[in-house]
C-alpha positions as YAML, in Angstrom:
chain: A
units: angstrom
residues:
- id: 1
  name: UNK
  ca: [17.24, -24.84, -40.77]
- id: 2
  name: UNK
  ca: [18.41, -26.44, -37.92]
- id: 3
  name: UNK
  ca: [19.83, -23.69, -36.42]
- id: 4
  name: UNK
  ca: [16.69, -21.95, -35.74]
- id: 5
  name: UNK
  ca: [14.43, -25.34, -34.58]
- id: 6
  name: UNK
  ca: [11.86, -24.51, -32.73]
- id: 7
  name: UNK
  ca: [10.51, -27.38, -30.25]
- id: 8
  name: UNK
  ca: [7.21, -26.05, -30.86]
- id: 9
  name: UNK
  ca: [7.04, -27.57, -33.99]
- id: 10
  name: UNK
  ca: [8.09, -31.28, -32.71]
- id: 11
  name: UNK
  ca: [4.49, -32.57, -32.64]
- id: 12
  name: UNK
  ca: [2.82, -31.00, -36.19]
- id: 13
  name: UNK
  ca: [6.13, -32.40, -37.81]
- id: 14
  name: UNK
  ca: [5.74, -35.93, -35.87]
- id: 15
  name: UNK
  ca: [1.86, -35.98, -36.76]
- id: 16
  name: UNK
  ca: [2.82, -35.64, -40.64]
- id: 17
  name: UNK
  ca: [5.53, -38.07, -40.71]
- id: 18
  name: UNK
  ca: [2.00, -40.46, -39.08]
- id: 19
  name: UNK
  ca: [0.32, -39.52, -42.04]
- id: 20
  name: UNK
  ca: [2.55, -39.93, -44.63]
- id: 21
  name: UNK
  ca: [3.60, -43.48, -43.51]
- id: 22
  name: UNK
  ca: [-0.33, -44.21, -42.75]
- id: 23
  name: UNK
  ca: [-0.48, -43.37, -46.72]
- id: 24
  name: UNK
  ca: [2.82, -44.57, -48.09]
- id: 25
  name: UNK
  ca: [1.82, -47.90, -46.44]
- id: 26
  name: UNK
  ca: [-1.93, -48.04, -47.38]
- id: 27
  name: UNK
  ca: [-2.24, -51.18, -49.73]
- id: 28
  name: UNK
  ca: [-0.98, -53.17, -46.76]
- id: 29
  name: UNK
  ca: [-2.77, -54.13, -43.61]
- id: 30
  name: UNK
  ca: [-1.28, -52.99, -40.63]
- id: 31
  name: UNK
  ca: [-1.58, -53.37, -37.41]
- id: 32
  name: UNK
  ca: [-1.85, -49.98, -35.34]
- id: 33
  name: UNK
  ca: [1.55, -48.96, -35.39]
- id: 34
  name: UNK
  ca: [3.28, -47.23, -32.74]
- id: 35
  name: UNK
  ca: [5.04, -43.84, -32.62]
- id: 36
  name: UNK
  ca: [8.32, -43.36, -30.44]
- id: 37
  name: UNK
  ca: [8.91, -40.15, -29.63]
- id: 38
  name: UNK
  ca: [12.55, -38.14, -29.91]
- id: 39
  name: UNK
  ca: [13.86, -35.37, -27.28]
- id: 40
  name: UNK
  ca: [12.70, -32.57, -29.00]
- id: 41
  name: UNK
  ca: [16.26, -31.01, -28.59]
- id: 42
  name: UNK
  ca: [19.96, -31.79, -28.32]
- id: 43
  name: UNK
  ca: [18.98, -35.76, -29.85]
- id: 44
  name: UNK
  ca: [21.91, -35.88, -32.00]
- id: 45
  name: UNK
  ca: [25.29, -37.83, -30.66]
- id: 46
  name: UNK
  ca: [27.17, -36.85, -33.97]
- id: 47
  name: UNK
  ca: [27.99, -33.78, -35.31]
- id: 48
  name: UNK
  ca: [29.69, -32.45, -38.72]
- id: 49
  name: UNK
  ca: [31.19, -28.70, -39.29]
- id: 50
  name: UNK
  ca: [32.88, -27.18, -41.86]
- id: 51
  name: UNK
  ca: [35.25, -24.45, -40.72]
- id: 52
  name: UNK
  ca: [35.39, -21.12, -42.23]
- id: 53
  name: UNK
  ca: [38.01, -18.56, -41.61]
- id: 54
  name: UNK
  ca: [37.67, -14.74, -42.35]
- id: 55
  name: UNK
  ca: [40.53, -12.85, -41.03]
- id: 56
  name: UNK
  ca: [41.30, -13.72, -37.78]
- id: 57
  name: UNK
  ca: [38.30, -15.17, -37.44]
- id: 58
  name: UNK
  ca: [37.00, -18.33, -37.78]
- id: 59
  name: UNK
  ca: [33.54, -20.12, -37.21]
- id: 60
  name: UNK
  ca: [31.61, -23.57, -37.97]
- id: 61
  name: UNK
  ca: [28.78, -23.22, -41.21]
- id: 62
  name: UNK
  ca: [26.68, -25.88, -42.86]
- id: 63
  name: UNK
  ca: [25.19, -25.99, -46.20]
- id: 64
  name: UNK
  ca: [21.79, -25.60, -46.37]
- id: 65
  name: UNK
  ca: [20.44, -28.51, -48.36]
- id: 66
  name: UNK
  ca: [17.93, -27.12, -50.67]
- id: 67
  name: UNK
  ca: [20.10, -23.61, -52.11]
- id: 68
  name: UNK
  ca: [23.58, -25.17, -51.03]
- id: 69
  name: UNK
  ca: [24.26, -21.95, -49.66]
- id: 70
  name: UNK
  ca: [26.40, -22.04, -46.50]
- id: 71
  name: UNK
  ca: [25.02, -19.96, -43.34]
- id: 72
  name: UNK
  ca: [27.29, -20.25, -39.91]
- id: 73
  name: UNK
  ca: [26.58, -22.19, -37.52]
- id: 74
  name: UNK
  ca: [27.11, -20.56, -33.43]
- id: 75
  name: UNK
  ca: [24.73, -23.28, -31.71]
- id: 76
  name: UNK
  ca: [23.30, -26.36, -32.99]
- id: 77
  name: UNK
  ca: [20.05, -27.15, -30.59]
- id: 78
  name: UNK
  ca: [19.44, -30.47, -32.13]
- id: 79
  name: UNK
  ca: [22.91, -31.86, -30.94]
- id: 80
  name: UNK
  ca: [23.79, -32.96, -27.63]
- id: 81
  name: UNK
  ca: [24.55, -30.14, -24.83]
- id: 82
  name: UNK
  ca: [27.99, -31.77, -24.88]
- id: 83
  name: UNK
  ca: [28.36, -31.19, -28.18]
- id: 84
  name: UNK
  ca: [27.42, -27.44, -27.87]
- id: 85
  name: UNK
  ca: [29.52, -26.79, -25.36]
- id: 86
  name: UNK
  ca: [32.31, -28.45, -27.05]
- id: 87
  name: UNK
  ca: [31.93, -26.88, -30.18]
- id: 88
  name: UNK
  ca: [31.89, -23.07, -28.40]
- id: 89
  name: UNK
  ca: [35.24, -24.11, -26.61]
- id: 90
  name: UNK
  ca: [37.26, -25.84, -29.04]
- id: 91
  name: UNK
  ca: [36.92, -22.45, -31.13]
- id: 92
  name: UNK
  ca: [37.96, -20.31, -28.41]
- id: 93
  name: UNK
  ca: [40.80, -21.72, -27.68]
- id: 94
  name: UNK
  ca: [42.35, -22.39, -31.25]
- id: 95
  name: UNK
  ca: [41.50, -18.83, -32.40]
- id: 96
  name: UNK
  ca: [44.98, -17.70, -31.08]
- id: 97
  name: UNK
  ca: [46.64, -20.79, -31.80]
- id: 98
  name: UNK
  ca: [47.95, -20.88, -35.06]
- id: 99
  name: UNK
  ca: [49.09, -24.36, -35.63]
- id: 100
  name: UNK
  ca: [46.21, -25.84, -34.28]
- id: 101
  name: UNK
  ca: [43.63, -23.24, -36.37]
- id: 102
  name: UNK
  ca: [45.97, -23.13, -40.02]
- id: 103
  name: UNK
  ca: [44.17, -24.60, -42.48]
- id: 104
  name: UNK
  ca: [42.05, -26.49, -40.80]
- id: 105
  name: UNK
  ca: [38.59, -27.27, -42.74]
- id: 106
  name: UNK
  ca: [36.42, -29.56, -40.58]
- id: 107
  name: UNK
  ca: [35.34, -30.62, -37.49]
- id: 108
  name: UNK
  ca: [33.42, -33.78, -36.39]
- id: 109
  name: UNK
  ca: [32.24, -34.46, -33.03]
- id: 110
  name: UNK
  ca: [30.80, -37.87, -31.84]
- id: 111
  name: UNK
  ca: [29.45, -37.65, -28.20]
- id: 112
  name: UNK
  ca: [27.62, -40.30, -25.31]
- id: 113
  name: UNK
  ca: [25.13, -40.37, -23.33]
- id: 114
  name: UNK
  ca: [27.93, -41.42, -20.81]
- id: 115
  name: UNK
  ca: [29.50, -38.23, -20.83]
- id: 116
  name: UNK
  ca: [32.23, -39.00, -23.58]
- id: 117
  name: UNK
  ca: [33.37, -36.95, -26.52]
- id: 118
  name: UNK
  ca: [35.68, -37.55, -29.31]
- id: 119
  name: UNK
  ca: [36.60, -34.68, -31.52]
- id: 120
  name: UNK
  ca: [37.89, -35.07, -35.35]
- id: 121
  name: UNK
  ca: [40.07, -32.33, -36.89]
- id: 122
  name: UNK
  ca: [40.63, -32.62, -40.57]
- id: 123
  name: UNK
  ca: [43.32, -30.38, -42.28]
- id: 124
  name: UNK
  ca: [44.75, -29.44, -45.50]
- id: 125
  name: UNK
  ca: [47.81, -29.92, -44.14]
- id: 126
  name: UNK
  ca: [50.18, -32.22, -42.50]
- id: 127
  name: UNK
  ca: [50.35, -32.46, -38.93]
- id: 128
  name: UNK
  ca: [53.74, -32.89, -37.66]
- id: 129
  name: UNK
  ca: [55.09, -32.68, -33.90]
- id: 130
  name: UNK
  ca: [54.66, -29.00, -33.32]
- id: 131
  name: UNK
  ca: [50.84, -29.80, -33.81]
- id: 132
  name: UNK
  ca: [51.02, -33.35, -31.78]
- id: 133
  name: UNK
  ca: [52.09, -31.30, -29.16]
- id: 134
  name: UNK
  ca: [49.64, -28.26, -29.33]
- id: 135
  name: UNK
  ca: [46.85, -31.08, -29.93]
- id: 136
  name: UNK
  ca: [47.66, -32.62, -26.72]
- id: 137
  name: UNK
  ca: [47.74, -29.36, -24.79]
- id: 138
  name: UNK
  ca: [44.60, -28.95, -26.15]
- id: 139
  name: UNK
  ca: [42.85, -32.23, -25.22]
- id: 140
  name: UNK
  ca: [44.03, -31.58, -21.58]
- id: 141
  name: UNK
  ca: [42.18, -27.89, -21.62]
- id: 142
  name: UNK
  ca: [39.04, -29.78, -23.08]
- id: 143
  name: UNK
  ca: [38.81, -32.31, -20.56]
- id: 144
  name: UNK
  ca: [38.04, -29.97, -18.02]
- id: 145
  name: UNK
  ca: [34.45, -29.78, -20.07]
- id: 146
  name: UNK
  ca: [34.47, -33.98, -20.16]
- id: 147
  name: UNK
  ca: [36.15, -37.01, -20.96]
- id: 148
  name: UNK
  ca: [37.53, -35.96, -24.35]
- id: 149
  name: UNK
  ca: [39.81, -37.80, -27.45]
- id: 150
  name: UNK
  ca: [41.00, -36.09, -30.61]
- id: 151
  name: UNK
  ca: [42.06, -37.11, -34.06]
- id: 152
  name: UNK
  ca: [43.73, -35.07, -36.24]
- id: 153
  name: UNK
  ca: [43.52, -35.74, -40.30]
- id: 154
  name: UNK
  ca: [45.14, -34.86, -43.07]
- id: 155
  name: UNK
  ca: [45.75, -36.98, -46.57]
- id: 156
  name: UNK
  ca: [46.90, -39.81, -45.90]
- id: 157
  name: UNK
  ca: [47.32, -39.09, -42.08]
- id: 158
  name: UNK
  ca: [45.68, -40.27, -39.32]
- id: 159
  name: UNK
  ca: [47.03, -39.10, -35.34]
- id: 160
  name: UNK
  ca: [45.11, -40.77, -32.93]
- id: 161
  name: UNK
  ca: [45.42, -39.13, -29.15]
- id: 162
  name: UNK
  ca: [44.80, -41.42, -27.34]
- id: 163
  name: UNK
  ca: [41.79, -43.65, -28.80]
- id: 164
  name: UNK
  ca: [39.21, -43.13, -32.01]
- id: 165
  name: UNK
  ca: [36.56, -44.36, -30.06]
- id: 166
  name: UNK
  ca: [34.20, -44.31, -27.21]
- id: 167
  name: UNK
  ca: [32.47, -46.19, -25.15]
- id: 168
  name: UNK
  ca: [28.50, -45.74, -24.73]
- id: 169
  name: UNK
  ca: [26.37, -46.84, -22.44]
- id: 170
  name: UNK
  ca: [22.51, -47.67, -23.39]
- id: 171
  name: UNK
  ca: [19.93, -48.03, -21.17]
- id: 172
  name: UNK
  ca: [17.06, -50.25, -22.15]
- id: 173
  name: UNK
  ca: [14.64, -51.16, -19.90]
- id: 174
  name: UNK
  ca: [16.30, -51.85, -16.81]
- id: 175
  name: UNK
  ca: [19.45, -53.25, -18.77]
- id: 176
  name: UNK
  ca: [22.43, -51.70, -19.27]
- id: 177
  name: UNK
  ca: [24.25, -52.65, -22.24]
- id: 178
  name: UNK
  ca: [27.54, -51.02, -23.69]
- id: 179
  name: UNK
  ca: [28.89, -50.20, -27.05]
- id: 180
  name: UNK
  ca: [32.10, -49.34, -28.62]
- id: 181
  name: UNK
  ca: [31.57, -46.88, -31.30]
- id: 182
  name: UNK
  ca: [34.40, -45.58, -33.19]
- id: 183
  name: UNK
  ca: [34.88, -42.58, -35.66]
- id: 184
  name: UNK
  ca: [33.96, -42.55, -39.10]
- id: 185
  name: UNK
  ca: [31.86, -46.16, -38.45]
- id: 186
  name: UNK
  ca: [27.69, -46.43, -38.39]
- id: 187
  name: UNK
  ca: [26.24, -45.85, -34.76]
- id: 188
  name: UNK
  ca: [22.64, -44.60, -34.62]
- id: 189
  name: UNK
  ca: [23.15, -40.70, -34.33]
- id: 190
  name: UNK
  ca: [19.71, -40.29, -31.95]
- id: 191
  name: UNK
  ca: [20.77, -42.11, -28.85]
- id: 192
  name: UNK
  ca: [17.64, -41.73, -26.86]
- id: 193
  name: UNK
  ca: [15.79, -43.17, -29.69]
- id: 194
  name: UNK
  ca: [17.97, -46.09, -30.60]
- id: 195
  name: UNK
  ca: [17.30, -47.04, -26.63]
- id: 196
  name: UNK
  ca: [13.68, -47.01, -27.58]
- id: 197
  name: UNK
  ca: [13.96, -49.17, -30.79]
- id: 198
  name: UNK
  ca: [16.64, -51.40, -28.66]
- id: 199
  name: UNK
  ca: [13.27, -51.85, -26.31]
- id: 200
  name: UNK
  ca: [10.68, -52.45, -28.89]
- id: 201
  name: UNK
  ca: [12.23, -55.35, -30.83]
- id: 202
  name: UNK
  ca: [13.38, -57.05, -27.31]
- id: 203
  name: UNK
  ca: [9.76, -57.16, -26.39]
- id: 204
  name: UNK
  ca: [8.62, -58.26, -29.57]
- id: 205
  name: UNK
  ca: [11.26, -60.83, -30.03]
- id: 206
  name: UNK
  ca: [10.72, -62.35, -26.20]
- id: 207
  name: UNK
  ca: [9.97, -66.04, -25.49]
- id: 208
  name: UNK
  ca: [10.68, -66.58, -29.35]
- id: 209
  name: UNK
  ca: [14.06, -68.76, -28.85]
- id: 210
  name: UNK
  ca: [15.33, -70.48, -31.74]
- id: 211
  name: UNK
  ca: [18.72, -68.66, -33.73]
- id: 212
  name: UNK
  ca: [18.69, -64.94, -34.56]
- id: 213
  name: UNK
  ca: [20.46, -64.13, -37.82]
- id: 214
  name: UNK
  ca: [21.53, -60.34, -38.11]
- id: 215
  name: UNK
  ca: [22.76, -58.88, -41.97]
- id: 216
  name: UNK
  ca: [24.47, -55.47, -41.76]
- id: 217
  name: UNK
  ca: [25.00, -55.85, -37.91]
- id: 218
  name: UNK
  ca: [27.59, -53.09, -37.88]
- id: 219
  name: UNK
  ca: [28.62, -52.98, -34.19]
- id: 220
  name: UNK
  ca: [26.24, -55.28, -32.96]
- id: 221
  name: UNK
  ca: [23.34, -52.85, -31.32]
- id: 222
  name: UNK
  ca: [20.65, -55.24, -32.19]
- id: 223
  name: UNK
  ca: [22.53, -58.30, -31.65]
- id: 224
  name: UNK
  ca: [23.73, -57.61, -28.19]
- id: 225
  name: UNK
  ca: [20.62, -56.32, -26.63]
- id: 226
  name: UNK
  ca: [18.64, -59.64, -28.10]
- id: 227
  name: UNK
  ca: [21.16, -62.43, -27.23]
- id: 228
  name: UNK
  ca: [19.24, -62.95, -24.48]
- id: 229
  name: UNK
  ca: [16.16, -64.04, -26.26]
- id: 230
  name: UNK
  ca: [17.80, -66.06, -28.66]
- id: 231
  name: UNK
  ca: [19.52, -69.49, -28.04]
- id: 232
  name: UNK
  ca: [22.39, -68.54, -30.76]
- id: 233
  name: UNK
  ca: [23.16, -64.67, -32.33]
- id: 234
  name: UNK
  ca: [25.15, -65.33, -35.92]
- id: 235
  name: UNK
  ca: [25.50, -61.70, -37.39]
- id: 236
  name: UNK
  ca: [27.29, -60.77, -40.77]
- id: 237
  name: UNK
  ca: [28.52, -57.34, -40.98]
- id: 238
  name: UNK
  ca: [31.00, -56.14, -44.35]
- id: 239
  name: UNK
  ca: [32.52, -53.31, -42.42]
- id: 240
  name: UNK
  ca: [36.31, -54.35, -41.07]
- id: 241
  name: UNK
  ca: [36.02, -51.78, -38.43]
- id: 242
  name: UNK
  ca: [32.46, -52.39, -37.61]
- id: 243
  name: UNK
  ca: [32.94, -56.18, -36.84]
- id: 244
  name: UNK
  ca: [35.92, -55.49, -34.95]
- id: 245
  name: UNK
  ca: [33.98, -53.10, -32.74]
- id: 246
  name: UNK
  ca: [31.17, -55.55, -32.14]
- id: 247
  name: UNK
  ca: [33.83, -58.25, -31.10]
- id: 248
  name: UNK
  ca: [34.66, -55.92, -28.22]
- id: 249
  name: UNK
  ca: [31.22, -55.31, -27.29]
- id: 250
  name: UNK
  ca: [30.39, -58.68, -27.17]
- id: 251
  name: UNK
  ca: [33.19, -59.16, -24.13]
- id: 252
  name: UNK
  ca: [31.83, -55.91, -22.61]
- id: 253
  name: UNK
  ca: [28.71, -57.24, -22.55]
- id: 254
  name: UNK
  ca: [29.69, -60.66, -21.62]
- id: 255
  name: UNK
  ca: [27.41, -62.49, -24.29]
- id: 256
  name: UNK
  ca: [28.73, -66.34, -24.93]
- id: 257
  name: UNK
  ca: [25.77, -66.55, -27.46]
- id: 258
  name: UNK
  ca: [26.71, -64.15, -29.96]
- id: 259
  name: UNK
  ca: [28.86, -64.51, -33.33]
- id: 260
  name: UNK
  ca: [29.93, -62.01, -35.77]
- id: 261
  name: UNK
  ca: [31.75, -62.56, -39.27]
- id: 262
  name: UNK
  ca: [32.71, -60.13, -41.73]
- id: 263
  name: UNK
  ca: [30.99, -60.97, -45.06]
- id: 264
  name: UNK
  ca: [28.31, -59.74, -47.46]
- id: 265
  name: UNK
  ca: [24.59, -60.73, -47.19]
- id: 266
  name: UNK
  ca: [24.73, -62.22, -50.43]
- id: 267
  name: UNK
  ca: [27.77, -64.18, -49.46]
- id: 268
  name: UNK
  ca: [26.36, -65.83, -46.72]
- id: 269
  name: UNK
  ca: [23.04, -66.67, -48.63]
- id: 270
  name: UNK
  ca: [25.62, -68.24, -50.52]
- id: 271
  name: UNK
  ca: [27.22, -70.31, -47.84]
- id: 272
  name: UNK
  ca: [23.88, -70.89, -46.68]
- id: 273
  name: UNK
  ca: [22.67, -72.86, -49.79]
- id: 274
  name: UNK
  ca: [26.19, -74.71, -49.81]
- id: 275
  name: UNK
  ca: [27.38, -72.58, -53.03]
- id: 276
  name: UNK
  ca: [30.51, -71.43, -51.68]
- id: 277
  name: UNK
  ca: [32.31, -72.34, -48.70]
- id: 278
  name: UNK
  ca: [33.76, -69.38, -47.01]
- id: 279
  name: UNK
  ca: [37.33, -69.42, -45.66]
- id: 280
  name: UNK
  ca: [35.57, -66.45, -42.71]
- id: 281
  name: UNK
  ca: [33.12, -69.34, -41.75]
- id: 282
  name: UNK
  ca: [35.98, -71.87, -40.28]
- id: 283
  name: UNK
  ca: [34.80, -73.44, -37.43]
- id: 284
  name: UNK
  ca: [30.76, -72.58, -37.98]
- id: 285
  name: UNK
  ca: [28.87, -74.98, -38.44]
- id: 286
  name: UNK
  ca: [25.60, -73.08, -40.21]
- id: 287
  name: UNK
  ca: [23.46, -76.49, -40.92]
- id: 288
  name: UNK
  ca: [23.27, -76.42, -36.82]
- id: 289
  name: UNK
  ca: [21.55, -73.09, -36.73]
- id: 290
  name: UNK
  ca: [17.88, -72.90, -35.88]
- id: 291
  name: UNK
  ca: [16.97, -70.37, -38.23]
- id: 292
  name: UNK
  ca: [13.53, -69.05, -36.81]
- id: 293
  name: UNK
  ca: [14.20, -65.21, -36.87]
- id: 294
  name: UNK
  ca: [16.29, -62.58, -39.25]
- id: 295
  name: UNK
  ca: [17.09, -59.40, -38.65]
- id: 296
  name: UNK
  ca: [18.02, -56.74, -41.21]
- id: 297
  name: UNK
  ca: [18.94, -53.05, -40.95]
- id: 298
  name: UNK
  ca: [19.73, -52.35, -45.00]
- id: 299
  name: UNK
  ca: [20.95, -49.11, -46.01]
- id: 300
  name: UNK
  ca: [18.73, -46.51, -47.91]
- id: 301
  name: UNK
  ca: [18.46, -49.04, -50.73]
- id: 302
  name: UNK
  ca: [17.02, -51.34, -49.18]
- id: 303
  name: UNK
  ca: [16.83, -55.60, -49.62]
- id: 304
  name: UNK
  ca: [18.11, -56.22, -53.37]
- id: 305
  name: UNK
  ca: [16.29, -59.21, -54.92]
- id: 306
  name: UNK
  ca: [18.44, -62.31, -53.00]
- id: 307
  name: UNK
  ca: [18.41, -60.86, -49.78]
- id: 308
  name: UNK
  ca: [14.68, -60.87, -49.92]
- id: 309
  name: UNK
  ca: [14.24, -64.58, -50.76]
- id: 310
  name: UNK
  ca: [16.78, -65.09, -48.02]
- id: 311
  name: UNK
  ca: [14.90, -63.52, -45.66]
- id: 312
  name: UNK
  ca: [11.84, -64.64, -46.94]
- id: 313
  name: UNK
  ca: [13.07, -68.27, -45.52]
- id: 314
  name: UNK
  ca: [13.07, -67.47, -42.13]
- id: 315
  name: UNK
  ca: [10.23, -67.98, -39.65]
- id: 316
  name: UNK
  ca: [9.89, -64.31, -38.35]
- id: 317
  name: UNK
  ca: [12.00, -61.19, -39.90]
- id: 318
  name: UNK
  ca: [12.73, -57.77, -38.19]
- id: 319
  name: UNK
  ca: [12.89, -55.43, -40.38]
- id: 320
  name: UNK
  ca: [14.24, -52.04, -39.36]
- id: 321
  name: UNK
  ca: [14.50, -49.61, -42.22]
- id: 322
  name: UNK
  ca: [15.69, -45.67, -42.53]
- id: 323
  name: UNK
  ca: [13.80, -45.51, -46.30]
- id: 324
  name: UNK
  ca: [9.65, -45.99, -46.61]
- id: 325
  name: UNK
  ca: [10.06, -46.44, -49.86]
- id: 326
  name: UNK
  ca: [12.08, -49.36, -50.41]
- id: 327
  name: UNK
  ca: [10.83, -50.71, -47.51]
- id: 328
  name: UNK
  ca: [7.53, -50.26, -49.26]
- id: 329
  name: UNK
  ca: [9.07, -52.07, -52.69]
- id: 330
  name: UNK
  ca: [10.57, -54.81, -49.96]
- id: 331
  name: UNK
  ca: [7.22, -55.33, -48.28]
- id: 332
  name: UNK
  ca: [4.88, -56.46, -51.12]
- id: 333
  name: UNK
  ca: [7.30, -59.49, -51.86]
- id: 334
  name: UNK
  ca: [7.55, -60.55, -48.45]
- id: 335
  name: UNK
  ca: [3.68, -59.85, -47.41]
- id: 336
  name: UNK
  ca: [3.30, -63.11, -50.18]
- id: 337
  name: UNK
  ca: [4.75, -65.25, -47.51]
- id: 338
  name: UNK
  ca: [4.61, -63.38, -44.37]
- id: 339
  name: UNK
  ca: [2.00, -60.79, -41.99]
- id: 340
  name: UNK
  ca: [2.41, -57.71, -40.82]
- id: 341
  name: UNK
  ca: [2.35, -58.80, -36.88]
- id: 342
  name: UNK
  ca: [4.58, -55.37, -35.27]
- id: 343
  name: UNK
  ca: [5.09, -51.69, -37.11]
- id: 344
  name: UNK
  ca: [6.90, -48.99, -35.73]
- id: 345
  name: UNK
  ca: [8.00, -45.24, -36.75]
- id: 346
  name: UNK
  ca: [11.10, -44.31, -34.52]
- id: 347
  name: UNK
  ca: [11.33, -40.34, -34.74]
- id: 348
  name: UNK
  ca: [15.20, -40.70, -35.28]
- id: 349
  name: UNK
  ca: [15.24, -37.73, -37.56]
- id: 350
  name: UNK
  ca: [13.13, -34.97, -36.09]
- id: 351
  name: UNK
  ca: [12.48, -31.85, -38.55]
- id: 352
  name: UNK
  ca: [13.72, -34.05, -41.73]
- id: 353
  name: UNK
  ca: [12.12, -35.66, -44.07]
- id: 354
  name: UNK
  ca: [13.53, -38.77, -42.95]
- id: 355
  name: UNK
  ca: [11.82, -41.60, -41.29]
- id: 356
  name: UNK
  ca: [12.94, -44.47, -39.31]
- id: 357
  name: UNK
  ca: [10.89, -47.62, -39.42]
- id: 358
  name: UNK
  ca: [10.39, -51.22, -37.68]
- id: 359
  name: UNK
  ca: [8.24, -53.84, -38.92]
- id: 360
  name: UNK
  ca: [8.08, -57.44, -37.98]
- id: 361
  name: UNK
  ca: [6.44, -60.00, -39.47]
- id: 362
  name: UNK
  ca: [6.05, -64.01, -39.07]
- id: 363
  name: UNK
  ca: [5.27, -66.69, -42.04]
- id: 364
  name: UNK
  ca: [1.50, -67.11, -42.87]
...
């Protein structure tokens, strides 16, 4: 349980995740792949907490995932020390406070490596000016700990004081790159990590030139730390809120290489094969793109069917992937086409089951 990790146990866990991808992955040949290592403690930028009130008390508790039984929750060592310390004070001060503490079921925290923190609050009731006010108050008292930003929810209701997002910084390699991430939209949860897979596929991917092509971009991550060994960045992300928040990090980064449009992976397969012309791809141009290299990030289920044969088109494909086993299922259609030149497990998820992989291949 999370609550009682103990760091002495990062390496045996990391050593069978090895193993289980050395045998998940055996009917393929690999090159040697390469581990990346996590912090061992306080890796996680996001955090989720139901709230539990007994009395006049009240405390965070989880579910624990195997007997869904709830246990509370005082410390959680595998989120960030900001988020700790956040999570002690916010509690203290609300105890008393009975607006602010009333029926409130749930708190999320998203924090930054740059010392940011933005705090959700989600209610069963609705939040009118008494609690505006008291939420204020109380952002001022936090921000003594750190730059801080709170939300309040209810149905239907959304207060925003002052922003929903925040702005991280990444370091990879000696480059600093930034990224809006805002609440309730995808951003890699292990920052130190994400730096580390930022690093791997810029390596891999330098001198290739030629057009990158990202599906599911969300905010860009990929995209913006590449640009720069790509001659043109098109990248097609579904999420309204995710393409909107990697059109702002493309001016904080000041990138005049990189494009992002809002449509399905299928869709612009689509528009690719001159199907369907998109009203979204006004003013692109895609028979001009160079497409050498792909990049894909799916969700848990992976490439469906299309999506492979688009990919399958392309020169070279990075393939990042948070599920072995439909990478696995992904991986003996393309290996018909393509090798196996780069593979990567990216400790993301320490003392889960979960595994985070990279693979890149180029056409045989």
């Amino acid at each position: 349980m999370f609550s009682h990790i103990n760091s002495d146990n990062y390496q045996p866990q990391l050593d069978k995740k090895q193993q289980s991808i050395a045998a998940d992955f055996a009917e393929f040949t690999l090159p040697t792949f390469e581990i990346f290592t996590s912090p061992t403690l306080n890796y996680r930028q996001r955090a989720e907490f139901r709230v539990w009130h007994e009395g006049d008390d009240l405390y965070y508790i989880m579910f624990d995932s195997e007997t869904k039984q709830k246990f509370r929750v005082d410390d959680f060592p595998v989120a960030s020390e900001l988020i700790n310390q956040f999570m002690t004070a916010l509690l203290a001060d609300i105890r008393d406070k009975e607006v602010l503490r009333q029926r409130l079921f749930q708190v999320d925290f998203l924090a930054t490596l740059s010392g940011e923190v933005l705090v959700s609050m989600l209610y069963h009731k609705q939040l009118d000016e008494q609690w505006i006010e008291q939420a204020q108050q109380l952002k001022v008292r936090l921000s003594a700990i750190a730059p801080v930003d709170i939300i309040g929810r209810a149905r239907k209701q959304k207060v925003i004081l002052d922003k929903d997002y925040v702005m991280e910084t990444l370091t990879v390699g000696e480059q600093k790159f930034h990224y809006q991430q805002v609440e309730n939209s995808f951003t890699q949860p292990n920052a130190k990590v994400n730096e580390k897979m930022l690093l791997w596929a810029q390596k891999a991917t330098k001198n290739t030139g030629g057009d990158l092509i990202e599906l599911y971009c969300g905010n860009g991550n990929f995209s913006i730390a590449l640009a720069e060994n790509f001659d043109r960045v098109l990248g097609t992300e579904i999420s309204k809120s995710s393409v909107k928040s990697a059109q702002v990090n493309i001016a904080a980064n000041k990138l005049d290489n990189v494009d992002i449009v809002r449509m399905a992976s299928e869709d612009f397969s689509q528009a690719m094969n001159g199907e369907r012309v998109f009203r979204r791809l006004e003013g692109f141009d895609l028979t001009s793109y160079n497409y050498q290299t792909v990049l894909v990030d799916p969700p848990r289920a992976g490439l469906d069917p299309d999506s492979v044969e688009l990919v399958s088109r392309f020169e070279r494909i990075i393939y990042i992937s948070c599920n072995p086993a439909t990478l696995r299922d992904n991986l003996a259609e393309l290996v018909k086409t393509h090798r196996i030149d780069h593979f990567a497990l990216f400790d993301q998820f320490p003392y889960t089951h979960h595994i985070e992989t990279g693979v890149i291949l180029s056409r045989l």
